[in-house]
C-alpha positions in Angstrom: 27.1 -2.7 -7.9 23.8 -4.0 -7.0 22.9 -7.6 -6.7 19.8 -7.5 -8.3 18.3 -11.2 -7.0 19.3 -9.5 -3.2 16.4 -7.0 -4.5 14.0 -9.4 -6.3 14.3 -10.5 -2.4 13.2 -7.3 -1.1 10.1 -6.7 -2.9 9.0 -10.2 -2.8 5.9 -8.5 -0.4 5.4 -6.2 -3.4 5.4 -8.8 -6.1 2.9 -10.6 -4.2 0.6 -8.2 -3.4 0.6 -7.4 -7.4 -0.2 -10.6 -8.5 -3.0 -11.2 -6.1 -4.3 -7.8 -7.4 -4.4 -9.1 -10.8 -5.7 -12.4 -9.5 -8.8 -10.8 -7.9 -9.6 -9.2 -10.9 -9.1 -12.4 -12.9 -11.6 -14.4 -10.9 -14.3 -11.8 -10.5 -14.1 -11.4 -14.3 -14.1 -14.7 -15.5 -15.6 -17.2 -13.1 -18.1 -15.1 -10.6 -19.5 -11.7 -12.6 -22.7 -13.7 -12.7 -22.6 -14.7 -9.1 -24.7 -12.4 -6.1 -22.4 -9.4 -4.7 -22.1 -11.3 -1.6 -20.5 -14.2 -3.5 -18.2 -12.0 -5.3 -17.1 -10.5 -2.1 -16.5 -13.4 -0.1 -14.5 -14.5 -3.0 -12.4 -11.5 -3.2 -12.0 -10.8 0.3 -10.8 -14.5 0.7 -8.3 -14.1 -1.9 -7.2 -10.8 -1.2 -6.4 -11.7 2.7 -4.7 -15.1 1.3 -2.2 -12.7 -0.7 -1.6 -10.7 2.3 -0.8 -13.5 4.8 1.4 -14.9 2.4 3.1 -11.6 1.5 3.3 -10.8 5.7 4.6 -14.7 6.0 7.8 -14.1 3.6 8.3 -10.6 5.8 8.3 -12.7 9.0 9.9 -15.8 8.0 12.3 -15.3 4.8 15.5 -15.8 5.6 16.7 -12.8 4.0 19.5 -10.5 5.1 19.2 -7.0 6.2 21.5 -5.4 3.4 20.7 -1.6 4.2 20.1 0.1 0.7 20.2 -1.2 -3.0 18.8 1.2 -6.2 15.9 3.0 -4.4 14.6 0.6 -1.6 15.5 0.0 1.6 15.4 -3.3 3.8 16.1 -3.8 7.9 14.2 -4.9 10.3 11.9 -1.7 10.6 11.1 -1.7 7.3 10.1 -5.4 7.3 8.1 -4.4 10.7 5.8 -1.0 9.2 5.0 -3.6 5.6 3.9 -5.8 8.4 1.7 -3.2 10.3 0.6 -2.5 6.6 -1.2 -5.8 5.0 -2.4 -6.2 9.0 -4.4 -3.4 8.8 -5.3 -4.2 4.6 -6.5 -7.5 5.9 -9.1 -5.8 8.1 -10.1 -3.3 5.5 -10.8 -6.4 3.2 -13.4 -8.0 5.2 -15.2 -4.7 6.1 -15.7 -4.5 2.2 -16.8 -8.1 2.8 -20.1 -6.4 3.5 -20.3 -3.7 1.2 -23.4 -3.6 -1.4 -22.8 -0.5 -2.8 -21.1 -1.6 -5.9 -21.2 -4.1 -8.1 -17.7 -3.6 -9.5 -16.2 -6.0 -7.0 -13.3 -6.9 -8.4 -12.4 -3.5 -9.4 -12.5 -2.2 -5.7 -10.5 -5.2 -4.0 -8.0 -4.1 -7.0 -7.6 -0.8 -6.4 -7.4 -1.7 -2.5 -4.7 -3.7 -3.3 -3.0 -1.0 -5.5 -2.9 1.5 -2.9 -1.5 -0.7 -0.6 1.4 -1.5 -2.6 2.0 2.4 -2.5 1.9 2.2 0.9 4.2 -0.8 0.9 6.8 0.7 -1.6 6.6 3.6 0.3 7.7 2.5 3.9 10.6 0.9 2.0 12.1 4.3 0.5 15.0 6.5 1.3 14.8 7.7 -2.0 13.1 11.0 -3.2 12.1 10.1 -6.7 11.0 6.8 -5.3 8.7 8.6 -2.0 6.9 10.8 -4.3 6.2 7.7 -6.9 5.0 5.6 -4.4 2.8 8.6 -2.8 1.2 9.1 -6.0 0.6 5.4 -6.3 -1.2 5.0 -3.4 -2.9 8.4 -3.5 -4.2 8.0 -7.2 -5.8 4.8 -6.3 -7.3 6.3 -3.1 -8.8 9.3 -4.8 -10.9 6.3 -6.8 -11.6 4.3 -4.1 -13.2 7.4 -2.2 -15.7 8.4 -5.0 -16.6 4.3 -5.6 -20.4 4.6 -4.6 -22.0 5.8 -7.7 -25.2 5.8 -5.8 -24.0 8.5 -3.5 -23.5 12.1 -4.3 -21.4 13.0 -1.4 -18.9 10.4 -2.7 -18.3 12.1 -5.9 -18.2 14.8 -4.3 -15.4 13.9 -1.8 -13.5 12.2 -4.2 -13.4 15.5 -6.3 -12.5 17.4 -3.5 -9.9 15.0 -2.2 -8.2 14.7 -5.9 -7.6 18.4 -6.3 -6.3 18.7 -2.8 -4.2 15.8 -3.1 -2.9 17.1 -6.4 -2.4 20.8 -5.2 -0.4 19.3 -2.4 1.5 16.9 -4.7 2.9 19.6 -6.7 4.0 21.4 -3.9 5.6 18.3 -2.4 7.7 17.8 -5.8 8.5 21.0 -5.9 9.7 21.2 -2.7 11.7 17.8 -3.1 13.4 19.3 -6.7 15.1 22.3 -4.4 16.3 19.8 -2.0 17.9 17.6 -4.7 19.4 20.9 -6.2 20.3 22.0 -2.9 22.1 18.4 -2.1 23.1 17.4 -5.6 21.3 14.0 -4.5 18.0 11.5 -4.3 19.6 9.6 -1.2 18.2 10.5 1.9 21.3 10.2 4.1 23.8 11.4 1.3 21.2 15.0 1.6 21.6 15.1 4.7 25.7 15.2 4.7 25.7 17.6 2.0 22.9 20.2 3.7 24.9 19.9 7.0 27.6 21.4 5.2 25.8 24.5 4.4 24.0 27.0 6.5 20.1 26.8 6.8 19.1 29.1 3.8 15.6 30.9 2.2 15.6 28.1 -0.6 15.9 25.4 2.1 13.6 26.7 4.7 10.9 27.1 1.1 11.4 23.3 0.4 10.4 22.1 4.0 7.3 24.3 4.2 6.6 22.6 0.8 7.2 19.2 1.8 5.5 20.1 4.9 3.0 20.7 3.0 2.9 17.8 0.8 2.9 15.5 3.9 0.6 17.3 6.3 -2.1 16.5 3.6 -1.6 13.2 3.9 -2.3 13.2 7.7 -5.1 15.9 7.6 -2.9 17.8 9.8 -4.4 21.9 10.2 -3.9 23.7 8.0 -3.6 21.5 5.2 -6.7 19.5 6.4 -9.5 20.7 4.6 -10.8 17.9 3.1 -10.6 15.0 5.5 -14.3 16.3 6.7 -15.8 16.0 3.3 -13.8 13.1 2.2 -14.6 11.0 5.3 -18.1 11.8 5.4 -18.9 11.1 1.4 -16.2 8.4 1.5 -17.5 4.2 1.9 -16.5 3.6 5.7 -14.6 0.7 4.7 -12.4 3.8 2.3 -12.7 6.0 4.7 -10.8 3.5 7.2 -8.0 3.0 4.8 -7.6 6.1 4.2 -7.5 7.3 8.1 -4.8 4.2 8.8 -2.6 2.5 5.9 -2.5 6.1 4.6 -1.4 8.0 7.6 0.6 4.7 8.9 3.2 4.9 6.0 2.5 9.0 5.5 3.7 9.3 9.3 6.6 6.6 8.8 8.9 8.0 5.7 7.8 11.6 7.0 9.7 11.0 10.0 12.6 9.6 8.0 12.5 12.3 5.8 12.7 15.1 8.5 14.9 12.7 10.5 17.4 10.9 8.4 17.4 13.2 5.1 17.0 17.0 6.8 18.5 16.8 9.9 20.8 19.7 9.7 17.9 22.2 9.3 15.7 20.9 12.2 16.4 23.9 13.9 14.1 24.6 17.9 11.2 24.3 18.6 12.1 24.6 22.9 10.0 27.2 24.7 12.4 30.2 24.6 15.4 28.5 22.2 13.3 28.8 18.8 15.5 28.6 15.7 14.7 28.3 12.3 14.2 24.7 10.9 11.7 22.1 10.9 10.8 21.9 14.3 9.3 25.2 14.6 7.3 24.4 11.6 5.7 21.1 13.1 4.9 22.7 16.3 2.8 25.3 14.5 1.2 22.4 12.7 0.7 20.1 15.7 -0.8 23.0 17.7 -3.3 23.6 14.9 -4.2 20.2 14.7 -4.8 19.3 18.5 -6.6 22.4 18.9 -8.8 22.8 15.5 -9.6 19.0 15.4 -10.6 18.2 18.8 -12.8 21.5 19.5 -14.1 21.0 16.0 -15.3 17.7 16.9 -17.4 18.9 19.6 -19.8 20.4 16.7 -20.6 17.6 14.7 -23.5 15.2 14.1 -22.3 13.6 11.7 -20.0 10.8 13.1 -18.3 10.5 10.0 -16.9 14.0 10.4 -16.7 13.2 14.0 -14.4 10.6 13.2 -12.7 12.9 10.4 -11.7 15.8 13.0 -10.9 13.3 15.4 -8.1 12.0 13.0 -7.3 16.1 12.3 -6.7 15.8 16.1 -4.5 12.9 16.2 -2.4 14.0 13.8 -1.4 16.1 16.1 -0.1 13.8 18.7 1.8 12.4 15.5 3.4 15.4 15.3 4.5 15.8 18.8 6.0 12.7 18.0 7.4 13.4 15.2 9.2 16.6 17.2 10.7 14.6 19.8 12.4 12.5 16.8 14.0 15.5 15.7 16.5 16.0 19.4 19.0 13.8 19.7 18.2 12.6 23.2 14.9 11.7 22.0 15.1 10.0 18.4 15.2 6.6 19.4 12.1 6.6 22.3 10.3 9.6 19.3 9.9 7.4 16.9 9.3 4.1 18.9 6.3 5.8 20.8 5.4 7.5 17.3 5.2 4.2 15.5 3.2 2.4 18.2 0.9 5.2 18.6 0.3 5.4 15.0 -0.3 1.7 14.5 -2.5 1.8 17.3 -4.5 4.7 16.5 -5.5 2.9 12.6 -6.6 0.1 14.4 -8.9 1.9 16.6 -10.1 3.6 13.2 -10.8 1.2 11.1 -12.5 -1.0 13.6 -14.3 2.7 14.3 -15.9 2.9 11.0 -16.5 -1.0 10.3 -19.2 -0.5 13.1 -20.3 2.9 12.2 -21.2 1.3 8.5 -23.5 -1.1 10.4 -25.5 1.9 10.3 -24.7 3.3 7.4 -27.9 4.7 5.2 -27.9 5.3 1.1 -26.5 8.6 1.6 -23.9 6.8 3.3 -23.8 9.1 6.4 -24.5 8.0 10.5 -26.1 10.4 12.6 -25.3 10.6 16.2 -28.9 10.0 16.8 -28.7 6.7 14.8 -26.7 4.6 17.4 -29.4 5.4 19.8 -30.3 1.9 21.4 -27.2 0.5 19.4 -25.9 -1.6 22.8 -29.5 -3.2 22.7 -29.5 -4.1 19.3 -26.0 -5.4 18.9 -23.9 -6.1 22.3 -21.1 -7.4 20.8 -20.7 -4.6 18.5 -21.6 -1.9 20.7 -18.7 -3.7 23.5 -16.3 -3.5 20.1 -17.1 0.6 19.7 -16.6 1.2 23.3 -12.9 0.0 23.3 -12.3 1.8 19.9 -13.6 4.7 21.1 -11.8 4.4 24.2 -8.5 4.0 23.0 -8.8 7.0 20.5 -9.5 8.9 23.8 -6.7 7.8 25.7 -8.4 6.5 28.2 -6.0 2.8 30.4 -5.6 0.4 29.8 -6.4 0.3 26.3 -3.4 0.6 23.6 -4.4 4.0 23.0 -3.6 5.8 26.3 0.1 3.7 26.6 0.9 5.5 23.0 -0.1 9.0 23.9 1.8 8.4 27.2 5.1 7.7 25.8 4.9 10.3 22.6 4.2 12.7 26.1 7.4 11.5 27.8 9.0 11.1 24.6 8.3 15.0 23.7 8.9 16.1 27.6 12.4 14.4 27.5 13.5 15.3 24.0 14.3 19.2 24.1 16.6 18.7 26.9 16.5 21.0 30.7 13.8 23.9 31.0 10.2 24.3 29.4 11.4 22.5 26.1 8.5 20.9 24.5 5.9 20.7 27.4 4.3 23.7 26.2 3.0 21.1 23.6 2.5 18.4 25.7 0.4 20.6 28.4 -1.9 21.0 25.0 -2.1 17.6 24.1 -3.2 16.5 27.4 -5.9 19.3 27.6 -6.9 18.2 24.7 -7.4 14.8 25.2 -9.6 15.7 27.8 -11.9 17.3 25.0 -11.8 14.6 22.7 -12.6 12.0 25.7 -16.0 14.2 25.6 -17.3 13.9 22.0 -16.4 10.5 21.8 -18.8 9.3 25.5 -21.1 11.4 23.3 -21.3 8.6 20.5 -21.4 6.3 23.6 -23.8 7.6 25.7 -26.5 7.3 22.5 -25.4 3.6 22.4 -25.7 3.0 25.8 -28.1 5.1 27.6 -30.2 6.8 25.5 -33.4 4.7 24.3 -34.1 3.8 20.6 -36.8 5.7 18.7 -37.8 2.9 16.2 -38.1 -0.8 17.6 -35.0 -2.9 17.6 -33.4 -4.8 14.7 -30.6 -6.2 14.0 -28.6 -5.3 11.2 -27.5 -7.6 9.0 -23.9 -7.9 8.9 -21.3 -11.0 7.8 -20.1 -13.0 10.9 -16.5 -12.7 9.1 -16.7 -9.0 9.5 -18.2 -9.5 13.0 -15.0 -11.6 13.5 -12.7 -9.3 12.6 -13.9 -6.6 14.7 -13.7 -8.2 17.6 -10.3 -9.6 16.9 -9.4 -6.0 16.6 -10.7 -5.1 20.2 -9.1 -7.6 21.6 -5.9 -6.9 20.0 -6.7 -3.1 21.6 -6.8 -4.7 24.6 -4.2 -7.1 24.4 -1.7 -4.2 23.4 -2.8 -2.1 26.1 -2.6 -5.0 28.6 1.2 -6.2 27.4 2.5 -3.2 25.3 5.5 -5.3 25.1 4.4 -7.8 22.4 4.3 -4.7 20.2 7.7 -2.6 21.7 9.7 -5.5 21.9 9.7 -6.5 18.2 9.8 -2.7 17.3 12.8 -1.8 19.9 15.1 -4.1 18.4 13.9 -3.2 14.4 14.8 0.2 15.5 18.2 -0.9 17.1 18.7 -3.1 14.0 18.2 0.3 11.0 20.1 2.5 13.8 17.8 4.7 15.2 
């Protein structure tokens, strides 16, 4: 019987989020459409992050019990914990559309911000398969919208075309996939599945519906060869989209992923060891990761664009998420795979959104940034240019930023998991060869920044001090996590402890 005030409780986050949504669009329409675009965006970023605060204070302080499953959402600590990551990471998003001046539908874009993050949000809360693919679509219709926004901009009608009918192509295959597992299982539940498939050997329909849920899910995190349009769709996309869809999106993509593959199909994980392969899962996701270190990272090397830099960098990443993601699926290495997976990941979308807020300090009307356009960018804005470095560096891997202390332990993680022999550091060789690579393209975005000399005379762009702010809060986070990684793996050791990981 479900207590249904026990999961009014639950969603309280949710409920928030939805009536600030509709609040936003109350006040833009009625009290500031005749006010400037600045105005309007001060307004709605203020209310926004005031709805998100509020919504991350009842997940930190509501006395509320951790009651495991009720209907189709889940709550424990390690749900409460990913929400959290969540309207962080919204919050920032917010006040880099602080500065936008593409649009004058204001209220309309805040909205549909907020409406994919309450995807996002019911998503990291489901164990359910109806409700994963409903909250998916939530947040992925919304973001399809967001990313063709600029009117003025081809490319972004462009990239939100593309991005649509990839994201529906891969939807279809997703629920199709999901429709053989709950006629395989006889169930929506993610743990009842995985008791019924372990009583059944790992047959041609079940191997079908993981390669399309893989499929489903390796769009959402531009992982090769299901990544076609993150170039496109980064590039055409506003950089304040484009860093929501990089983090929230792959934050809560990467998160019920691994619970899908972890808690729901367990008993078809099968090998993915150097010389023990067997059929499953694991196998597929190596193929994937491999793809993904290897195509995004030397892809990189090619571009001019730093928008698609930033694009197959994230193609790479997903990659390490993977890697992740396999240690998860070995026993001996759930509990460590999925800690190092989650802080890697949360880590990673900070880096990237704080990436993009300073690559649109640059941003022309065609709303791309050259390499050649940060030339003399450490001249023109220190504090910025100090605020790219540490981004940069942290994608790269490079101590003691946050970055390198997640790629080390989804390393160790992966090297442990697979037990005596070769096991997984076949993979792991590759993702440290290839972080070498991707430490290359990204000094190139610093070295024009830094060294090479500006070929128009210096100006500063203009640029809200609030967005300013919140860049530099998000370095120093960087750095703060990378100094004392334990503020972060404390609170997430014991979540996981607490949902039995």
């Amino acid at each position: 019987m479900i207590d249904y005030w026990e999961l009014a409780g639950w969603v309280i986050p949710e409920i928030i989020v939805t009536l600030t949504l509709f609040a936003v669009l109350a006040l833009d329409l009625l009290a500031l459409r005749t006010r400037s675009i600045s105005e309007r965006n001060l307004a709605a970023a203020g209310v926004a992050t005031v709805g998100c605060l509020l919504a991350l204070g009842w997940l930190v302080l509501a006395n509320v019990a951790p009651g495991g499953q009720a209907g189709m959402v889940v709550w424990n600590d390690l749900t409460r914990w990913v929400k959290g990551a969540l309207l962080g990471l919204a919050i920032l998003v917010f006040w880099l559309q602080r500065s936008q001046t593409f649009t004058p539908h204001v209220g309309e874009l805040f909205a549909l911000t907020l409406l994919s993050t309450l995807g996002l949000l019911f998503l990291a809360g489901a164990e359910n398969l109806l409700m994963i693919f409903v909250a998916l679509e939530l947040a992925s219709l919304s973001l399809y919208a967001l990313v063709a926004f600029d009117k003025r901009n081809p490319r972004s009608a462009e990239a939100g075309l593309k991005y649509f009918l990839f994201g529906s192509v891969a939807a279809a295959f997703l629920l199709y996939g999901l429709s053989l597992i709950y006629g395989l299982a006889g169930s929506l539940d993610l743990r009842v599945v995985a008791l019924n498939l372990g009583q059944h050997p790992v047959e041609p329909v079940l191997l079908t519906a993981l390669v399309m849920v893989a499929m489903g899910f390796g769009f959402k995190v531009a992982a090769v060869p299901f990544h076609l349009w993150a170039p496109d769709a980064y590039q055409g996309a506003p950089s304040p989209v484009a860093s929501l869809v990089a983090s929230g999106s792959k934050v809560a993509g990467v998160f019920v992923l691994a619970k899908l593959l972890v808690l729901g199909f367990g008993p078809a994980a099968g090998n993915a060891a150097c010389g023990r392969f067997a059929a499953g899962w694991l196998p597929l996701l190596a193929v994937m990761a491999t793809g993904s270190l290897i195509w995004g990272n030397l892809g990189a090397l090619a571009q001019t664009s730093v928008k698609r830099l930033l694009a197959y960098s994230a193609i790479g990443h997903a990659g390490y998420m993977l890697l992740g993601l396999l240690a998860c699926g070995y026993p001996d290495g759930q509990g460590a795979g999925l800690e190092s997976l989650l802080y890697y990941v949360v880590t990673y979308a900070l880096a990237t959104i704080g990436a993009f807020g300073v690559v649109s300090l640059l941003e022309g009307p065609d709303g791309d940034v050259s390499l050649t356009d940060f030339a003399g960018f450490a001249r023109r804005d220190p504090l910025m240019a100090l605020c790219l470095l540490v981004f940069l560096l942290s994608l790269a891997g490079i101590p003691p930023l946050a970055g390198f202390f997640g790629k080390f332990w989804i390393f160790a993680a992966a090297a442990r998991a697979a037990g005596p022999g070769l096991g997984l550091l076949w993979l792991v060789f590759l993702g440290i060869a290839m972080s070498a690579v991707s430490l290359y393209y990204y000094l190139a975005v610093l070295k024009q920044a830094y060294v090479t000399p500006p070929a128009q005379p210096l100006a500063t762009a203009p640029f809200p001090t609030a967005t300013r702010v919140a860049l530099a809060i998000a370095a120093l986070v960087i750095v703060g996590l990378g100094m004392f990684p334990g503020t972060l793996l404390g609170p997430l050791g014991a979540a996981l402890q607490q949902a039995g990981w």
